[in-house]
C-alpha positions as CSV (number, residue, x, y, z in Angstrom):
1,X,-7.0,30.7,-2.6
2,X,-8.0,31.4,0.9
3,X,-8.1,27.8,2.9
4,X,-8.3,29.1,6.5
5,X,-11.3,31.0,7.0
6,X,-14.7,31.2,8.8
7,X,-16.2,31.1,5.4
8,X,-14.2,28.1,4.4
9,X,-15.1,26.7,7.7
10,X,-19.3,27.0,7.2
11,X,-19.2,26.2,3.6
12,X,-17.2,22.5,4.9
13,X,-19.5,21.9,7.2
14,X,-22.6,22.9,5.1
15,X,-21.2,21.2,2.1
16,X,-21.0,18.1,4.8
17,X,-24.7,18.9,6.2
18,X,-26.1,18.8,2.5
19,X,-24.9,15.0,2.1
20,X,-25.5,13.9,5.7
21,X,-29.0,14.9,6.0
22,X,-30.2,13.0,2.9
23,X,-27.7,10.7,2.7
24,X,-26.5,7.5,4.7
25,X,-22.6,8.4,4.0
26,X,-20.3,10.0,6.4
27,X,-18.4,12.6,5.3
28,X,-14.6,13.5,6.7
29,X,-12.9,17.1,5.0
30,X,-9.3,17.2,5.4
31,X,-7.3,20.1,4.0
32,X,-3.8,20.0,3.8
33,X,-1.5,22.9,2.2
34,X,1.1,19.8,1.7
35,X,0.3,16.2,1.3
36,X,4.0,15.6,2.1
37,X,7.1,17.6,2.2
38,X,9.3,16.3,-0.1
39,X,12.4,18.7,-0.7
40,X,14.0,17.0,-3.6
41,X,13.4,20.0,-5.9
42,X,14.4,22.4,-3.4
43,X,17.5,20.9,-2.9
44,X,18.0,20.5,-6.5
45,X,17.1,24.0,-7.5
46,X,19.3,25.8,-4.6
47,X,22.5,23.8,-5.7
48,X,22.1,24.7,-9.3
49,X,21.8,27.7,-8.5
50,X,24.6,28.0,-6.1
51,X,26.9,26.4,-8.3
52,X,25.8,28.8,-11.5
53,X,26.8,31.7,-9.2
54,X,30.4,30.4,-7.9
55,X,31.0,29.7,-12.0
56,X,30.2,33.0,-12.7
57,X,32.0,34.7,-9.9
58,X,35.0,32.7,-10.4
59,X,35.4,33.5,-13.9
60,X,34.6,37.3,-14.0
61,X,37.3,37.2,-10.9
62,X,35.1,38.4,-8.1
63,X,36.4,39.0,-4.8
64,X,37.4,35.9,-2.5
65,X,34.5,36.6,0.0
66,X,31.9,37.3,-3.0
67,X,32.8,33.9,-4.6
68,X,32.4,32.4,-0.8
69,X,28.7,34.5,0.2
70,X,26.9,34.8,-3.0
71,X,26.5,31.3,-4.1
72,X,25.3,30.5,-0.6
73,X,23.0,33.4,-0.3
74,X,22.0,32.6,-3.7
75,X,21.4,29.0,-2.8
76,X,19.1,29.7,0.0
77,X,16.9,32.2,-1.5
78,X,16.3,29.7,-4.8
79,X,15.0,27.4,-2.1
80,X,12.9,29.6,-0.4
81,X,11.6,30.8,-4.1
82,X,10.9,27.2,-4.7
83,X,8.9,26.9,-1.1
84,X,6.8,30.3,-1.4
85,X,5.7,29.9,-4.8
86,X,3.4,27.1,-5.6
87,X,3.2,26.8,-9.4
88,X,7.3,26.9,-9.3
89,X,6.8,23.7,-7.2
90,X,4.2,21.7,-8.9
91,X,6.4,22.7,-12.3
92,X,9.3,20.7,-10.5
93,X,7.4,18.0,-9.2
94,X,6.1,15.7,-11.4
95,X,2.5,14.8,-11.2
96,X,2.6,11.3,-10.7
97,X,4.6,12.1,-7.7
98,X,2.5,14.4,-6.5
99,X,-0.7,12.1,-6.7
100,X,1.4,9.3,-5.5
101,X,1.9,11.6,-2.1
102,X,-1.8,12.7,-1.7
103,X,-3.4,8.8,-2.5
104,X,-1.0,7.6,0.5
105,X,-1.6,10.9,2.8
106,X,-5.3,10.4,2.0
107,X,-5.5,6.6,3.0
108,X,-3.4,7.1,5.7
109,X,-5.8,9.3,7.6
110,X,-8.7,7.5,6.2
111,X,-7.7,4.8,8.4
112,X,-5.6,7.3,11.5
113,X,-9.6,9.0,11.9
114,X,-11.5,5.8,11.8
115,X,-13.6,6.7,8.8
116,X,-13.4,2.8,7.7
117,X,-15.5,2.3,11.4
118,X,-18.8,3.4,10.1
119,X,-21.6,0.9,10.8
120,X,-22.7,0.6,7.3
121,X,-18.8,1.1,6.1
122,X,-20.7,4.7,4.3
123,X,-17.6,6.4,5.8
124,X,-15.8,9.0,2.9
125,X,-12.7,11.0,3.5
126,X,-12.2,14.1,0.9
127,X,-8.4,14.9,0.7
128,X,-7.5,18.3,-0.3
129,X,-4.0,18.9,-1.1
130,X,-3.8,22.7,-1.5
131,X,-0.5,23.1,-2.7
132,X,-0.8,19.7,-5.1
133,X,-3.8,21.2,-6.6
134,X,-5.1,17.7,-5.8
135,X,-8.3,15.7,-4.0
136,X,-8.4,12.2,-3.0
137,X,-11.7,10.7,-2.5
138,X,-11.1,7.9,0.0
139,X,-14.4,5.5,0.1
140,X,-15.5,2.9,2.5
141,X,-16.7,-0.4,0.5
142,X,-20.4,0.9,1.4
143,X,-19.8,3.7,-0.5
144,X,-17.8,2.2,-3.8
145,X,-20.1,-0.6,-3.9
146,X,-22.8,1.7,-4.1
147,X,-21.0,4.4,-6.7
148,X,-18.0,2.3,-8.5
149,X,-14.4,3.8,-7.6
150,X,-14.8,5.7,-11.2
151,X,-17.3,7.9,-10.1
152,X,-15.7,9.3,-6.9
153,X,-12.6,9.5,-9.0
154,X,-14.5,12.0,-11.4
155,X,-16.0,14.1,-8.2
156,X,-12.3,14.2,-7.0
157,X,-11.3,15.6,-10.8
158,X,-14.0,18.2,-10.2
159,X,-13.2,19.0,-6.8
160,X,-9.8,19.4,-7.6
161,X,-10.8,21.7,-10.9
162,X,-12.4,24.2,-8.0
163,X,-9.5,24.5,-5.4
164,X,-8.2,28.0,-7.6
165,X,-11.3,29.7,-5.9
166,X,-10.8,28.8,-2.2
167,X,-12.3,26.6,0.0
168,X,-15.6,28.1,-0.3
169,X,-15.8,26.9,-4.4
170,X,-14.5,23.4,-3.3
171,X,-17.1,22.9,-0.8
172,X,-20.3,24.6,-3.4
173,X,-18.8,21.8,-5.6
174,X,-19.0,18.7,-2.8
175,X,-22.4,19.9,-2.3
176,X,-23.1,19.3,-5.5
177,X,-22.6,15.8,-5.2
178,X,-25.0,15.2,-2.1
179,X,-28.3,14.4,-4.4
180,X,-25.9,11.2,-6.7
181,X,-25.1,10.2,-2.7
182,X,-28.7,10.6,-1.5
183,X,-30.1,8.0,-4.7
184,X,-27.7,5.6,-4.1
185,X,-27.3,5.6,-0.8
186,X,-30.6,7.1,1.1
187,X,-30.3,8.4,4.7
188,X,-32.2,5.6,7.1
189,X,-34.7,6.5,9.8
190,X,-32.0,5.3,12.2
191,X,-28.7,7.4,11.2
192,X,-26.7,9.1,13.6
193,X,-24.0,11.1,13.4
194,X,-20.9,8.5,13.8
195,X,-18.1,11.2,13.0
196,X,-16.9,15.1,13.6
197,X,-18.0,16.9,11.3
198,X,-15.1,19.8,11.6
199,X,-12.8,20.0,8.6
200,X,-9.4,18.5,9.7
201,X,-6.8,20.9,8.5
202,X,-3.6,18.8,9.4
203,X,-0.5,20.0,9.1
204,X,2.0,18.9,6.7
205,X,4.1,15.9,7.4
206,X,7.9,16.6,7.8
């Protein structure tokens, strides 16, 4: 899944072009590997572990200095295993915790970039939580009045269906929904570009 590249970069930004230029709507990308870091599981998973190893040295009769380094060494590597490898993570972390972390990352920045300041309130933030496996669509009312929160929910489902192949697959896919944002809401004579077009790639919050 490769996130930060030049061909993530121009497939954003041409994914972005393909709805601005026959559409009214104002497109934000914001990639994030985390949409929070919440190290309830690593903690969890290193002290199980820990504690499975001082058992287990403590019965067999290890040495004093094993019983004292192992289960910390242990400990530490079980949370590092827990960091570096993403399914282990979304395993421990339920989804509706996940979603609840992207939907209030996602409307946080909605609001932090000014996307609600559109004139025509046609601004849209797409969240991408790589990590999560998740997309937030974040909508100005210009936008949902137009579309019905249901439908950007469904592009989010299928943006988020795409993120295994990259960033390049994510953006073919928001592409794809430029022409369903060009009928309902069609570029005017008088649109101008009213925000950055560069994918934000934040970094995760601590």
């Amino acid at each position: 899944m490769a996130f930060n590249s030049d061909a993530g970069d121009k497939a954003w930004r041409d994914a972005i072009a393909a709805i601005e230029d026959t559409s009214s709507v104002e497109v934000v990308v914001a990639v994030r590997q985390y949409a929070r870091r919440w190290m309830v599981q690593h903690v969890i998973v290193g002290l199980v572990a820990a504690v499975a190893v001082l058992v287990y040295g403590v019965l067999f009769e290890w040495p004093a200095w094993t019983v004292l380094v192992f289960p910390l060494v242990t400990g530490v590597l079980s949370t590092l295993i827990v960091e570096y490898v993403p399914p282990l993570y979304r395993f421990l972390v339920p989804a509706f915790v996940r979603e609840a972390h992207v939907v209030e990352a996602a409307r946080a920045l909605f609001v932090a970039r000014g996307v609600h300041g559109t004139r025509d309130r046609t601004g849209m933030l797409v969240f991408v939580a790589v990590r999560a496996r998740a997309v937030e669509i974040v909508a100005d009312l210009g936008v949902i009045a137009k579309l019905g929160q249901k439908t950007l929910d469904d592009h989010a489902a299928k943006l988020c269906a795409a993120i295994p192949g990259g960033a390049v697959a994510v953006a073919k896919q928001l592409a794809a929904f430029a022409p369903e944002l060009a009928a309902a809401l069609p570029r005017r004579a008088d649109d101008t570009n009213e925000l950055d077009d560069k994918p934000i790639e934040v970094r995760p919050e601590a």
